[in-house]
DSSP file (Angstrom, degrees, kcal/mol; ACC not computed):
  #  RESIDUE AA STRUCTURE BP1 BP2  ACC     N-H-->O    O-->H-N    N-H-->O    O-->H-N    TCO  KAPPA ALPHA  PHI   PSI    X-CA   Y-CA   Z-CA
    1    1 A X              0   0    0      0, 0.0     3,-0.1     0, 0.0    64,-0.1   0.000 360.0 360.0 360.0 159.3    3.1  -25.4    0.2
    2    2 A X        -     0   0    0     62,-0.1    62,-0.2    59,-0.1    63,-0.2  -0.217 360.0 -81.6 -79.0 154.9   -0.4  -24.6    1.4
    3    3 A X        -     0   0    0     60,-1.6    62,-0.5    61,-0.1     2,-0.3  -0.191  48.9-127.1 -38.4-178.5   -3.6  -24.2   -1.4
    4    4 A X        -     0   0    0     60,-0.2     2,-0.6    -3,-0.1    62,-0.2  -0.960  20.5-157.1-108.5 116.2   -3.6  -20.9   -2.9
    5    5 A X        -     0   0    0     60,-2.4     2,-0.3    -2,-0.3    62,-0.2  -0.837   7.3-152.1-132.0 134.7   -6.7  -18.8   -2.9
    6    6 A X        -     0   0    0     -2,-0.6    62,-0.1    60,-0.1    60,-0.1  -0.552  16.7-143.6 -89.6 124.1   -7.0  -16.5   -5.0
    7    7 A X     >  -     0   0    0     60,-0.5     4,-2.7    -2,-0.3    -1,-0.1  -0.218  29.7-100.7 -93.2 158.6   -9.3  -13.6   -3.5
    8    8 A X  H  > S+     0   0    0      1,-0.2     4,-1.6     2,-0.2     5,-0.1   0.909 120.9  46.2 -44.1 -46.4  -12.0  -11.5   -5.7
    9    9 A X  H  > S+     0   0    0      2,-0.2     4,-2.7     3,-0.1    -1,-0.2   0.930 110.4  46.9 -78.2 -26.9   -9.7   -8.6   -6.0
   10   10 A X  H  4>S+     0   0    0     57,-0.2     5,-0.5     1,-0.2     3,-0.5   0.991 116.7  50.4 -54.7 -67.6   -6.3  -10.3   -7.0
   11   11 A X  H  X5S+     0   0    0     -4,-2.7     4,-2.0     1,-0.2    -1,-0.2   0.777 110.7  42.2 -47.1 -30.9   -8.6  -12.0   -9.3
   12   12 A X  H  X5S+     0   0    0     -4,-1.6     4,-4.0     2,-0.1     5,-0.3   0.970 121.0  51.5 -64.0 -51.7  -10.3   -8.4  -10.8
   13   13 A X  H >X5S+     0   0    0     -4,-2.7     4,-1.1    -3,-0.5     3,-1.0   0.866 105.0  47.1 -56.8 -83.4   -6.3   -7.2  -10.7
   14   14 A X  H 3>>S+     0   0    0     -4,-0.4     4,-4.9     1,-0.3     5,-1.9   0.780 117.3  53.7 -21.3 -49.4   -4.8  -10.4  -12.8
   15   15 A X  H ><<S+     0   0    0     -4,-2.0     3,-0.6    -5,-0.5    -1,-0.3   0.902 115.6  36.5 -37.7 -63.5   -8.1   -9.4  -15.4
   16   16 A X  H <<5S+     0   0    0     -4,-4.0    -1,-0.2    -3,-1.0    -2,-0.2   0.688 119.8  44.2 -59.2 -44.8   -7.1   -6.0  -15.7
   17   17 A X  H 3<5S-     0   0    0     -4,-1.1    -1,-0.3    -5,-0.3    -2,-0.2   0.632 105.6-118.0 -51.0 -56.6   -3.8   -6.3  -15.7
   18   18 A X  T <<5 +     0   0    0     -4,-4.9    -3,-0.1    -3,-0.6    -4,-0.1   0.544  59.8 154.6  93.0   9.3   -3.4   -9.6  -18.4
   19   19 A X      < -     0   0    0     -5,-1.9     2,-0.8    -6,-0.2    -1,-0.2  -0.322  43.6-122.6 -60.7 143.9   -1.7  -12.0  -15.8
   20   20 A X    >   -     0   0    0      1,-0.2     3,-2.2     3,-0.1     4,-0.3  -0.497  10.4-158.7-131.3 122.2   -1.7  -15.1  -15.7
   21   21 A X  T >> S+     0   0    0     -2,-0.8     3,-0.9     1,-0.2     4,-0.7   0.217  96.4  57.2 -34.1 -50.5   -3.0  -17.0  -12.9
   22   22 A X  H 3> S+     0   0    0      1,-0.2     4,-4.8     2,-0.2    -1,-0.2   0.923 116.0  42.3  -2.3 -69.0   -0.8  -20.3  -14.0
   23   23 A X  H <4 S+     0   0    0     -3,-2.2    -1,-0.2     1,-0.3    -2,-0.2   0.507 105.2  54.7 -78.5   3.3    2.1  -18.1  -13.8
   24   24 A X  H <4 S+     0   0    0     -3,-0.9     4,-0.4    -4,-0.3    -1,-0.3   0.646 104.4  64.7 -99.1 -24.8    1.5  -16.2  -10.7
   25   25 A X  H  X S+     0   0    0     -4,-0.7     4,-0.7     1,-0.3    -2,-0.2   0.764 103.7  40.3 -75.4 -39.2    1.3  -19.7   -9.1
   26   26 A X  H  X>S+     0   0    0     -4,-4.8     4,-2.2     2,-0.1     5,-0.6   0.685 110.8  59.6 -94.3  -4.3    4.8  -20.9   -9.6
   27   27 A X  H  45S+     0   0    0      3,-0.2    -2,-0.2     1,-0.1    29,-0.2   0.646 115.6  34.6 -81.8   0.0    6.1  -17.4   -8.8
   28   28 A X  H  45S+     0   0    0     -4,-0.4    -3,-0.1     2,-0.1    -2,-0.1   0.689 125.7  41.6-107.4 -29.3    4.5  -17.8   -5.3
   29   29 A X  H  <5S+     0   0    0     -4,-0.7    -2,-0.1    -5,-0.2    -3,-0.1   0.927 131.4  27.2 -74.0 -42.6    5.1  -21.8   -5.0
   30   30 A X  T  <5S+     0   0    0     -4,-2.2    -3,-0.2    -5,-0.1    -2,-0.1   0.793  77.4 140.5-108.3 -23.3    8.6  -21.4   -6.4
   31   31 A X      < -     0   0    0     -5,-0.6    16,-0.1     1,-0.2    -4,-0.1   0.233  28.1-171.0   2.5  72.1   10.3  -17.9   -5.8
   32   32 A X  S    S+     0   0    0      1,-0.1     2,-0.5    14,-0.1    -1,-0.2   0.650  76.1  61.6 -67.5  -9.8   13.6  -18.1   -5.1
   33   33 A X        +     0   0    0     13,-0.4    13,-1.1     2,-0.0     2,-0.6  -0.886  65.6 146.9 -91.6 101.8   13.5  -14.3   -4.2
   34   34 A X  E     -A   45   0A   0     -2,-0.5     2,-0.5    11,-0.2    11,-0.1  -0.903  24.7-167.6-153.3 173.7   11.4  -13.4   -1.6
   35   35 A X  E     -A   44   0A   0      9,-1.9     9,-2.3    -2,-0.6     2,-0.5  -0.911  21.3-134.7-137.0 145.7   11.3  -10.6    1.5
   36   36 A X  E     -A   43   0A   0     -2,-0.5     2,-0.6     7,-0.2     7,-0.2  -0.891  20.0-141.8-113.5 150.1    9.3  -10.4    4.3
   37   37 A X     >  -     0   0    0      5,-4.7     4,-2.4    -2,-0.5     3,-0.4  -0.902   6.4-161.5-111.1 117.1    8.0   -6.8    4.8
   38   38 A X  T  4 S+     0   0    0     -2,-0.6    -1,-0.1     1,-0.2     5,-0.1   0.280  86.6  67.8-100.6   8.9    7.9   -5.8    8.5
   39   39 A X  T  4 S+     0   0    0      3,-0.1    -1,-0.2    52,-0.0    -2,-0.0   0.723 117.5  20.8 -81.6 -14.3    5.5   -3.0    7.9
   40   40 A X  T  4 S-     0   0    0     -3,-0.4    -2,-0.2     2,-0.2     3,-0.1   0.609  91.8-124.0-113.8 -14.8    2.8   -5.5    7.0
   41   41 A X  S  < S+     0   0    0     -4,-2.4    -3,-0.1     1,-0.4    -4,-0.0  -0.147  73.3 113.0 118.5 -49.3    3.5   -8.6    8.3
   42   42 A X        -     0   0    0     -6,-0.1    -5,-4.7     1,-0.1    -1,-0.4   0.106  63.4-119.0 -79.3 175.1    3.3  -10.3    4.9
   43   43 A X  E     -AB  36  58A   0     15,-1.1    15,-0.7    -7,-0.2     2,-0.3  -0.813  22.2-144.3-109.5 153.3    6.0  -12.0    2.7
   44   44 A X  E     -A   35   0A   0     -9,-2.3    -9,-1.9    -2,-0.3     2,-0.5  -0.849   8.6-166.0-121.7 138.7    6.9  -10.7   -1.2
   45   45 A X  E     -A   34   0A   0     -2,-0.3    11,-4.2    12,-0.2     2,-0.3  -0.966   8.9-160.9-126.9 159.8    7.8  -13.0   -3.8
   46   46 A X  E     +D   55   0B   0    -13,-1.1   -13,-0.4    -2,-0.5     2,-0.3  -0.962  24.4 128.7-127.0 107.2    9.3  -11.5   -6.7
   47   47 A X  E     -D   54   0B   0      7,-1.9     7,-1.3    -2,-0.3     2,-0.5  -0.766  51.5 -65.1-148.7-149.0    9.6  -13.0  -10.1
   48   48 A X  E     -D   53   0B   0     -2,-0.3     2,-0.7     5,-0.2     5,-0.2  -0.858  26.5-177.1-102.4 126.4    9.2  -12.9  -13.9
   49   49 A X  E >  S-D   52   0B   0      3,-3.2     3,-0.9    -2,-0.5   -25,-0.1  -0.893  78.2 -48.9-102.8 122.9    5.7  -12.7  -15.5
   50   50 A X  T 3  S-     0   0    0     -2,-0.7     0, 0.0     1,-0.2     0, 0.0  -0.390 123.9 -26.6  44.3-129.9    6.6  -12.9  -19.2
   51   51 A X  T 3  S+     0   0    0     -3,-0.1    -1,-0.2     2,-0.1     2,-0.0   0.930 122.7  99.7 -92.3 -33.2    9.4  -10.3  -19.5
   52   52 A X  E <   -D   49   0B   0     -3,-0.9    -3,-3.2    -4,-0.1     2,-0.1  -0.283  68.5-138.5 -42.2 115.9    7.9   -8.1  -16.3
   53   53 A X  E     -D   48   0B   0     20,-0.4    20,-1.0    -5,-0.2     2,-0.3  -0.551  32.4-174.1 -73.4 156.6    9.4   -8.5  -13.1
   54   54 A X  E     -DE  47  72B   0     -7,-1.3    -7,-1.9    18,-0.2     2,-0.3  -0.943  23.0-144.7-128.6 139.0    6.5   -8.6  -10.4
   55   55 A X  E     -DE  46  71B   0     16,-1.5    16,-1.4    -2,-0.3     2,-0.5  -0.817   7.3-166.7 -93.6 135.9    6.1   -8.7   -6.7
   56   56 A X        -     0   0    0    -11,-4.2    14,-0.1    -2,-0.3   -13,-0.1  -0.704  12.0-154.0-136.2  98.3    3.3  -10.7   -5.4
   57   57 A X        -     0   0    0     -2,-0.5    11,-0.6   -13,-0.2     2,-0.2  -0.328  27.7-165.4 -66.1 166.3    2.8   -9.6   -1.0
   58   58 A X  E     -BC  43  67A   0    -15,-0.7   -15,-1.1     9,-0.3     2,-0.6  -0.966  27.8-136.5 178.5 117.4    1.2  -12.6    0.5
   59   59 A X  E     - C   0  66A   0      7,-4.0     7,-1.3    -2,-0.2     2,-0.2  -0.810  30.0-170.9-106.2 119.9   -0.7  -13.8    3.7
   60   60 A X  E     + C   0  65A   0     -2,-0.6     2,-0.3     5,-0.2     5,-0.2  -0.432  22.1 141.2 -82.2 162.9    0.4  -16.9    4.9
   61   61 A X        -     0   0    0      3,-1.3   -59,-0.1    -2,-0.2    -2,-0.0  -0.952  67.0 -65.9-174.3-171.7   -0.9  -19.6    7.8
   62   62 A X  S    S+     0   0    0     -2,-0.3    -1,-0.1     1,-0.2     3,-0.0   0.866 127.4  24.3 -57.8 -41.7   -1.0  -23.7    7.9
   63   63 A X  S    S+     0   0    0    -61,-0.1   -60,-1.6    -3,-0.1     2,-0.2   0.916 115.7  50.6 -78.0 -53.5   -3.5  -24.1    5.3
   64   64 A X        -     0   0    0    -62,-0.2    -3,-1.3   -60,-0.0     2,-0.5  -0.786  42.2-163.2-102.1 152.0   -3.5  -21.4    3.2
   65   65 A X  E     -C   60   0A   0    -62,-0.5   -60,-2.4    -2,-0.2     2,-0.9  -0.943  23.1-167.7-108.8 131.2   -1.5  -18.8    0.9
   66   66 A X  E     -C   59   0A   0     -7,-1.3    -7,-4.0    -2,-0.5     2,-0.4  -0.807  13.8-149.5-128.7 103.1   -3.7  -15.5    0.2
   67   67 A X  E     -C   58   0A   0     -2,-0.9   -60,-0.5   -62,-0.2    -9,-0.3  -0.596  16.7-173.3 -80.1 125.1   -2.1  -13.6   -2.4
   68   68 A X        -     0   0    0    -11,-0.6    -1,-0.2    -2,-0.4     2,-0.1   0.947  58.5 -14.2 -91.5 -70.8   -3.2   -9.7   -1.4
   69   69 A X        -     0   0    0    -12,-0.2     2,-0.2   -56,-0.1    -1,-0.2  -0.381  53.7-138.2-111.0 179.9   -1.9   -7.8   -4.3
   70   70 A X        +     0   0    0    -14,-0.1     2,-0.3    -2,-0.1   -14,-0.1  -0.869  17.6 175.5-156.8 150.9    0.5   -7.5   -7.8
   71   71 A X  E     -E   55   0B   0    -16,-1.4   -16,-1.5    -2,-0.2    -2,-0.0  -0.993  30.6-118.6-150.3 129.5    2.2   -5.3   -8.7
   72   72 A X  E     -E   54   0B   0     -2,-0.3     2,-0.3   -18,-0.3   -18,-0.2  -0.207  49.9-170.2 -51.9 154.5    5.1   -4.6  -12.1
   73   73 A X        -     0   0    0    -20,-1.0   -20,-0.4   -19,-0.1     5,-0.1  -0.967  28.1-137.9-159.5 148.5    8.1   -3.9  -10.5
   74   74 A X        -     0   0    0      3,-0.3   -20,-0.0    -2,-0.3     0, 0.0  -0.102  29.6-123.6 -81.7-155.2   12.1   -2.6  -11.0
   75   75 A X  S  > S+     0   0    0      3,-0.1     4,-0.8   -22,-0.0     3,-0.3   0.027 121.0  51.3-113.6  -5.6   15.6   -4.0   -9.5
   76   76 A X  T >4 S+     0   0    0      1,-0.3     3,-1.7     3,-0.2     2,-1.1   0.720 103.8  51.5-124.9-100.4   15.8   -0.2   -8.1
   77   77 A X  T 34 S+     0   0    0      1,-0.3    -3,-0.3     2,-0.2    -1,-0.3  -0.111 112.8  53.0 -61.1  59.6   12.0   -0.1   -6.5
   78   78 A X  T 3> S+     0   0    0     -2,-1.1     4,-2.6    -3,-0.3    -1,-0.3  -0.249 114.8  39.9-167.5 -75.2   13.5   -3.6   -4.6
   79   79 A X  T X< S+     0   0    0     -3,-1.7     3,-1.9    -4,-0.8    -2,-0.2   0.946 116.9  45.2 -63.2 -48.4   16.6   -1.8   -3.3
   80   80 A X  G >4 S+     0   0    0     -4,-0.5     3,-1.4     1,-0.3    -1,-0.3   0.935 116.6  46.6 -54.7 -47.5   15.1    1.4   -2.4
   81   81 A X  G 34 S+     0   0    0      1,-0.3    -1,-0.3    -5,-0.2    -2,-0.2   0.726 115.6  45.8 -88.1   9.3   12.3   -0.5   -0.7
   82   82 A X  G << S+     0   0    0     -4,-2.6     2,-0.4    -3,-1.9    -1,-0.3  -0.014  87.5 120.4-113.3  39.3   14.8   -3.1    1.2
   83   83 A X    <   -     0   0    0     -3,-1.4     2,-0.2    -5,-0.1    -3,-0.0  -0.793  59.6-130.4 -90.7 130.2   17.4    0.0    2.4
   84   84 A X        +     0   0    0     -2,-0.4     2,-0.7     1,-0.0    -2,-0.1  -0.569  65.8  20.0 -79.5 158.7   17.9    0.2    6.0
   85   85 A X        +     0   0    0      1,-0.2    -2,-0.0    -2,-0.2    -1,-0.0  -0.799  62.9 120.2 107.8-107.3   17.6    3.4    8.0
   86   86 A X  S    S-     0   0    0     -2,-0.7    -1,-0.2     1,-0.1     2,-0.1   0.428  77.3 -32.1  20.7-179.4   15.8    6.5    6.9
   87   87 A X        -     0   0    0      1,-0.0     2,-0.2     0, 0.0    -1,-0.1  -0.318  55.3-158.6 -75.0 142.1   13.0    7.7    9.0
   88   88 A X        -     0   0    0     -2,-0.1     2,-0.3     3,-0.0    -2,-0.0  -0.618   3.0-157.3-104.5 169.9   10.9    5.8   10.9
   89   89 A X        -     0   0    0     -2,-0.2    19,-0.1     3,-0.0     3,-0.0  -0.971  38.2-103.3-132.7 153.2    7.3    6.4   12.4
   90   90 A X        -     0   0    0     -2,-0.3     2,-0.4    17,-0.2     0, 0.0  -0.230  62.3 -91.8 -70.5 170.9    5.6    5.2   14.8
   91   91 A X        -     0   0    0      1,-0.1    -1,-0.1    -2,-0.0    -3,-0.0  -0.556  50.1-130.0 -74.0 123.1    2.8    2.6   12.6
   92   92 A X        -     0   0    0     -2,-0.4     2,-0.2    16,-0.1    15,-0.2  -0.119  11.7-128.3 -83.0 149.7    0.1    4.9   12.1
   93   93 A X  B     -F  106   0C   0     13,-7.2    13,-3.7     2,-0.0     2,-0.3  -0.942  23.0-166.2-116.3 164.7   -3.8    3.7   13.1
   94   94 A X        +     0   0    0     -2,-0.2     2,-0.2    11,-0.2    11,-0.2  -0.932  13.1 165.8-136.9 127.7   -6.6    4.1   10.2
   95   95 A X        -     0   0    0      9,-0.3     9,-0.9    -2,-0.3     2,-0.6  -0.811  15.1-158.7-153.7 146.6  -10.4    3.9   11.0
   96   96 A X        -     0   0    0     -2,-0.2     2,-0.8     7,-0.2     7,-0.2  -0.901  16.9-143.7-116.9 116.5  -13.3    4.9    9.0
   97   97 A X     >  -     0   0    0     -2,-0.6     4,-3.7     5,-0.4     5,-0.4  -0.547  18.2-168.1 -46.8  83.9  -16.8    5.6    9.8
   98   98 A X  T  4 S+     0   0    0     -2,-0.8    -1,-0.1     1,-0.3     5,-0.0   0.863  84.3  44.1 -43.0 -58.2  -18.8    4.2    6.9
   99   99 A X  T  4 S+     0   0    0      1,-0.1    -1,-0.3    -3,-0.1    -2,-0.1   0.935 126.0  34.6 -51.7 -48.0  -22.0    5.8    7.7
  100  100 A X  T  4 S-     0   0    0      2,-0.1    39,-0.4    38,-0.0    -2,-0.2   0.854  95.9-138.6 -87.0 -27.9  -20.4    8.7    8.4
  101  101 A X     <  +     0   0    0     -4,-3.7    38,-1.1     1,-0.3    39,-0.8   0.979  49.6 148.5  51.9  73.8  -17.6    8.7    5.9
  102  102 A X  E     -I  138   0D   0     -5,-0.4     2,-0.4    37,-0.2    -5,-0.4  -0.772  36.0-152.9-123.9 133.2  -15.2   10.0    8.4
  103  103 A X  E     -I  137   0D   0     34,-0.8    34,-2.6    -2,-0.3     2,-0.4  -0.988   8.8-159.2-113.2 136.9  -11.7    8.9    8.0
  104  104 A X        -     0   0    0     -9,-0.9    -9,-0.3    -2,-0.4    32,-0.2  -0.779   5.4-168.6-111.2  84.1   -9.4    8.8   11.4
  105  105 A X        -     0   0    0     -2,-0.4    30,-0.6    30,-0.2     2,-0.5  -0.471   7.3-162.3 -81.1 133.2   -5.6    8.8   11.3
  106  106 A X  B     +FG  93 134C   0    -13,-3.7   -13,-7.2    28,-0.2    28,-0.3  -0.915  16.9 172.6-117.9 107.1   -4.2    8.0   14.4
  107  107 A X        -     0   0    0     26,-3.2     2,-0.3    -2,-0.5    27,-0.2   0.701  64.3  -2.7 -88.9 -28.0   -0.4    9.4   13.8
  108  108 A X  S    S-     0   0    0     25,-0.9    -1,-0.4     2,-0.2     2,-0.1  -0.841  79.7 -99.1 163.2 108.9    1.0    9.1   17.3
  109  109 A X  S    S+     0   0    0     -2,-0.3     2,-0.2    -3,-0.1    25,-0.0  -0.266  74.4  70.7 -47.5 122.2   -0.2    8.0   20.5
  110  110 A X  S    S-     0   0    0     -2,-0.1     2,-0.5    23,-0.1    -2,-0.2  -0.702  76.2 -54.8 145.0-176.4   -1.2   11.0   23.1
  111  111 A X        -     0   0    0     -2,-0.2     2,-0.7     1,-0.1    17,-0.1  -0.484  39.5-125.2 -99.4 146.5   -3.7   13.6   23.8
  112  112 A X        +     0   0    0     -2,-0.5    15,-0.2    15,-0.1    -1,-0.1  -0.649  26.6 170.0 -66.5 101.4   -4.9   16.5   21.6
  113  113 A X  S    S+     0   0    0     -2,-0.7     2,-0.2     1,-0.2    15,-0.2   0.992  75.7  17.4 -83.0 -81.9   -4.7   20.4   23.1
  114  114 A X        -     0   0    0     13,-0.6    12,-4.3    11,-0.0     2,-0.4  -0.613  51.1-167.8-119.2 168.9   -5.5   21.5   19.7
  115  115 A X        -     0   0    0     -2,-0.2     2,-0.6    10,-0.2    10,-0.2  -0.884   7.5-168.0-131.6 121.6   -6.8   21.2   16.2
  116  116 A X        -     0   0    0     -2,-0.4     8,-1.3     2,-0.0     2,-0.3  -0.646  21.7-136.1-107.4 134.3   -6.5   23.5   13.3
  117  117 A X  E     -J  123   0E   0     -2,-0.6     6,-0.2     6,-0.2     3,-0.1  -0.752  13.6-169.4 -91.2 143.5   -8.7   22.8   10.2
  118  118 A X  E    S+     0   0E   0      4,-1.5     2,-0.2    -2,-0.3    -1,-0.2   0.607  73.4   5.8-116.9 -36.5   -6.6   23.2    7.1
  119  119 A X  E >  S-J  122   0E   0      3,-1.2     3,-0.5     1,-0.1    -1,-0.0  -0.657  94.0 -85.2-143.2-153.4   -9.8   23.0    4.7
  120  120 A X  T 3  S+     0   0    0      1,-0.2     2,-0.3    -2,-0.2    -1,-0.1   0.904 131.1  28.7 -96.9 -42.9  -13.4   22.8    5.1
  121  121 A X  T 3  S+     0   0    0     16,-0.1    -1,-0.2    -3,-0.1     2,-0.2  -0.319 114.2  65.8-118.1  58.7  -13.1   18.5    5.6
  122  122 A X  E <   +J  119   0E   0     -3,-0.5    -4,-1.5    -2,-0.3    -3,-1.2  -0.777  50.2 165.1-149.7 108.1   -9.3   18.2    7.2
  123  123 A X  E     -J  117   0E   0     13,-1.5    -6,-0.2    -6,-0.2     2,-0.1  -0.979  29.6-133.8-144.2 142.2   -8.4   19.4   10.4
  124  124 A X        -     0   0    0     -8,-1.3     2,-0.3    -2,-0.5    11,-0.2  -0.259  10.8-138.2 -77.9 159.3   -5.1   18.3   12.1
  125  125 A X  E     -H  134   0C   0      9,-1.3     8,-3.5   -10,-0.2     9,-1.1  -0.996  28.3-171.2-142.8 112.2   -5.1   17.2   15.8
  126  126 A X  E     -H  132   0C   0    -12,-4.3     6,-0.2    -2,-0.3     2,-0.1  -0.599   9.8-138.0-105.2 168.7   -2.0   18.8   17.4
  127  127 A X        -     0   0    0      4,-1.6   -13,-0.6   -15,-0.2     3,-0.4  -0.131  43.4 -73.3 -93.9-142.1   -0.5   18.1   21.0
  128  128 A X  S    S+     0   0    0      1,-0.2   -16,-0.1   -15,-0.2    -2,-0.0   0.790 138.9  41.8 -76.9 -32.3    1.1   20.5   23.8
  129  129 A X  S    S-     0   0    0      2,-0.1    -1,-0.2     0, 0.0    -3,-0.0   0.283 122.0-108.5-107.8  11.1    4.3   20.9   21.7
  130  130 A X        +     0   0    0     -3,-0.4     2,-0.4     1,-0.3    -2,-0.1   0.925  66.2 152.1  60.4  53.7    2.1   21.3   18.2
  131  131 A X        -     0   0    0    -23,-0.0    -4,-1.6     0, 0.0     2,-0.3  -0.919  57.3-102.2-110.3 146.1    3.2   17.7   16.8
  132  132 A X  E     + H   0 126C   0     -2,-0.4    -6,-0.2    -6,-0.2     3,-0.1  -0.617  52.8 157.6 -61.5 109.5    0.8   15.9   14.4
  133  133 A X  E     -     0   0C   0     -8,-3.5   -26,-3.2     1,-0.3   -25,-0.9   0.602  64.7  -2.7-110.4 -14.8   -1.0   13.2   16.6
  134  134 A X  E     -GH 106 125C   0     -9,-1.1    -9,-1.3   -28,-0.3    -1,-0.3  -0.999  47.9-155.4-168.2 151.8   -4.4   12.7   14.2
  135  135 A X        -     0   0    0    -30,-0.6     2,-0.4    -2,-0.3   -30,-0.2  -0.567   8.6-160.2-116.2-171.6   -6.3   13.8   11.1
  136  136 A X        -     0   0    0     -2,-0.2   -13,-1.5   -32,-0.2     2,-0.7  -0.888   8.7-157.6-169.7 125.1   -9.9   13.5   10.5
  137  137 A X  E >   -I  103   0D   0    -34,-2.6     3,-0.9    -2,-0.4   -34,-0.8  -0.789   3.4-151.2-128.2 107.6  -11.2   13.7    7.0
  138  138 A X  E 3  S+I  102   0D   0     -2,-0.7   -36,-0.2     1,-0.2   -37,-0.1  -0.633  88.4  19.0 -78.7 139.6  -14.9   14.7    6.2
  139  139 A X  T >> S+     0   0    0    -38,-1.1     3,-1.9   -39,-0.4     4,-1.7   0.646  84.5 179.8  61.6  24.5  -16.2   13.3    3.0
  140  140 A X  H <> S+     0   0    0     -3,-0.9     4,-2.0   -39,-0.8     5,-0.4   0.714  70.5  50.0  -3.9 -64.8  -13.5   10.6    3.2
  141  141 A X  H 3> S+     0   0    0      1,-0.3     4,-0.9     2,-0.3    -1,-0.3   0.834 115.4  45.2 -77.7 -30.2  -14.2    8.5    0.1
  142  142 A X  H <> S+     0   0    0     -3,-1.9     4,-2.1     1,-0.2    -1,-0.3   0.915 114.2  47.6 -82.5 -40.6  -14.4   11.8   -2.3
  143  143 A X  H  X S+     0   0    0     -4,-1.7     4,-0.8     1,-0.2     5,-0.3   0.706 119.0  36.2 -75.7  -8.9  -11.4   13.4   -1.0
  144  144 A X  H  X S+     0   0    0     -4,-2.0     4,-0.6    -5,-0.3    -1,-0.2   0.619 114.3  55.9-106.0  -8.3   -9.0   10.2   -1.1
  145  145 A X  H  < S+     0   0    0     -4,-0.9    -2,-0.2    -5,-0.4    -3,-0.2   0.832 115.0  39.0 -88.9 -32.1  -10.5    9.0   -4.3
  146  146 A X  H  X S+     0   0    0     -4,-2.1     4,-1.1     2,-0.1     5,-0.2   0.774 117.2  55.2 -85.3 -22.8   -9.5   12.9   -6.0
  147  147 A X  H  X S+     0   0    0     -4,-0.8     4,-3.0    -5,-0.3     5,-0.2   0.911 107.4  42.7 -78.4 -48.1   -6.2   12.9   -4.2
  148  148 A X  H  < S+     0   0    0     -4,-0.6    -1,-0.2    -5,-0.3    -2,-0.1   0.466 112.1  50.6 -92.1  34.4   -4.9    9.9   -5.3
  149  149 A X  H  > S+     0   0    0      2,-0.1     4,-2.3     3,-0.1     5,-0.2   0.506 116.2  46.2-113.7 -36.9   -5.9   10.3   -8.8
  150  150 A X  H  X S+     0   0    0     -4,-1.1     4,-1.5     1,-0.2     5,-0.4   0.949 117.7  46.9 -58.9 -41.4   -4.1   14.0   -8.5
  151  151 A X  H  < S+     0   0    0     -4,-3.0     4,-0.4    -5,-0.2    -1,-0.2   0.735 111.2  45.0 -83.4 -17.3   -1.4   12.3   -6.9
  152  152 A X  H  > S+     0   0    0     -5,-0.2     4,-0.6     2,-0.2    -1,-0.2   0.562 115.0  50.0-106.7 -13.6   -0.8    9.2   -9.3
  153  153 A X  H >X S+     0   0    0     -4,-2.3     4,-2.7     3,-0.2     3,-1.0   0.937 104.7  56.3 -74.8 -38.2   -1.0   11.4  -12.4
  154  154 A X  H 3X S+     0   0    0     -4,-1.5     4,-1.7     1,-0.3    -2,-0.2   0.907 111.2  42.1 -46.2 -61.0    1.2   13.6  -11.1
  155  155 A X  H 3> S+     0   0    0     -4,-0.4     4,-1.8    -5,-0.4    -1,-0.3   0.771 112.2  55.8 -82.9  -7.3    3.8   10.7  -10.6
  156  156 A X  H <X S+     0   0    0     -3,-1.0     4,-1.9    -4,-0.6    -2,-0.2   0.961 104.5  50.4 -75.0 -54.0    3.2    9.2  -13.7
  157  157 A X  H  X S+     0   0    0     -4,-2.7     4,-2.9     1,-0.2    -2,-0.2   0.696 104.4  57.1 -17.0 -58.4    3.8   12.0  -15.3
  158  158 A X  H  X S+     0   0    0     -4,-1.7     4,-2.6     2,-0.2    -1,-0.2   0.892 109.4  45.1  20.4-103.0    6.7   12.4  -13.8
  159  159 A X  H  X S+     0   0    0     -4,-1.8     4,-2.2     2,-0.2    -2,-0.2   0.688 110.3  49.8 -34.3 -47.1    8.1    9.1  -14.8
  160  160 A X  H  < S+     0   0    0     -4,-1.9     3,-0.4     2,-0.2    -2,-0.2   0.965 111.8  46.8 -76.7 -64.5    7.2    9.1  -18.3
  161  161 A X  H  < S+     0   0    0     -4,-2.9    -2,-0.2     1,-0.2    -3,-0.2   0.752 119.9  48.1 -41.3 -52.0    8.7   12.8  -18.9
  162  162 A X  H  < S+     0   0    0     -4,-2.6    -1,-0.2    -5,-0.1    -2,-0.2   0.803  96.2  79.6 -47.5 -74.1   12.0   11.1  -16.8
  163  163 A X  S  < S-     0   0    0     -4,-2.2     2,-0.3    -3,-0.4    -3,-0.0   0.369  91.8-115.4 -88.7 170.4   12.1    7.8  -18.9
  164  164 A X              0   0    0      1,-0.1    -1,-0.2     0, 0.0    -2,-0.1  -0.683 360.0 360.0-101.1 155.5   14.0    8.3  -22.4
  165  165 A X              0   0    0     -2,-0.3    -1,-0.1    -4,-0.1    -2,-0.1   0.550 360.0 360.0 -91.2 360.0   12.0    7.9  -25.4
């Protein structure tokens, strides 16, 4: 297999986290589980870090392996995310204005008759038949940085009430 390099954020993650690089290294060399993810391109390898199963997404090419993320993982988050069928979309495009700190969802190729602003920095981009083709988000970085921290207590919460004590 090709070198491994391990990028500045894997590396911040392993810190934070308590991984350990050693051991991330034969689950990516040696993996006897792995899935390739056909929304991203990349390949998963799955193993044990201590007693935690982990998934570890990966970009390959001749030289190198570039381990993107890790992430704890179940045997039921595995099947759910390898189930066929359910709905598909088309693969959504993202770009953000930095300067402007404009975020751009492109949902669905075609043109926009109209747009209805939902809050003071969101406004939906409908077509002729009022389908979601684009969003636009003003103040980008404050509004995705407050939604997903509402949105990931919220599912932790969740979980822990769900899990038995």
């Amino acid at each position: 297999m090709s070198d491994i390099v391990w990028t500045e954020y894997l590396q911040y993650r392993v810190g934070l986290r308590g991984f350990d690089l050693a051991r991330l290294e034969r689950i990516i060399r040696h993996s006897s589980e792995r899935y390739y993810d056909t929304e991203t391109g990349r390949t998963i390898a799955v193993g044990r870090h201590n007693k935690q199963l982990v998934m570890i997404p990966y970009e390959q090419n001749e030289n190198t392996v570039i381990p993107v993320t890790i992430h704890a993982i179940t045997r039921q988050q595995i099947l759910f995310r390898r189930e066929p069928g359910g709905s598909q979309m088309n693969k959504m495009q993202m770009r953000y204005f930095e300067q402007e700190d404009v975020l751009h969802l492109i949902i669905t190729e075609g043109s926009e008759s109209r747009s209805v602003e939902l809050s003071p920095n969101i406004t939906v981009e409908l077509n002729e038949r009022n389908e979601l083709v684009g969003v636009e988000i003003l103040s980008a970085s404050t509004f995705l940085r407050d939604t997903v921290l509402e949105s990931v207590q919220a599912k932790t919460l969740q979980m822990l009430e769900a899990q038995p004590v």
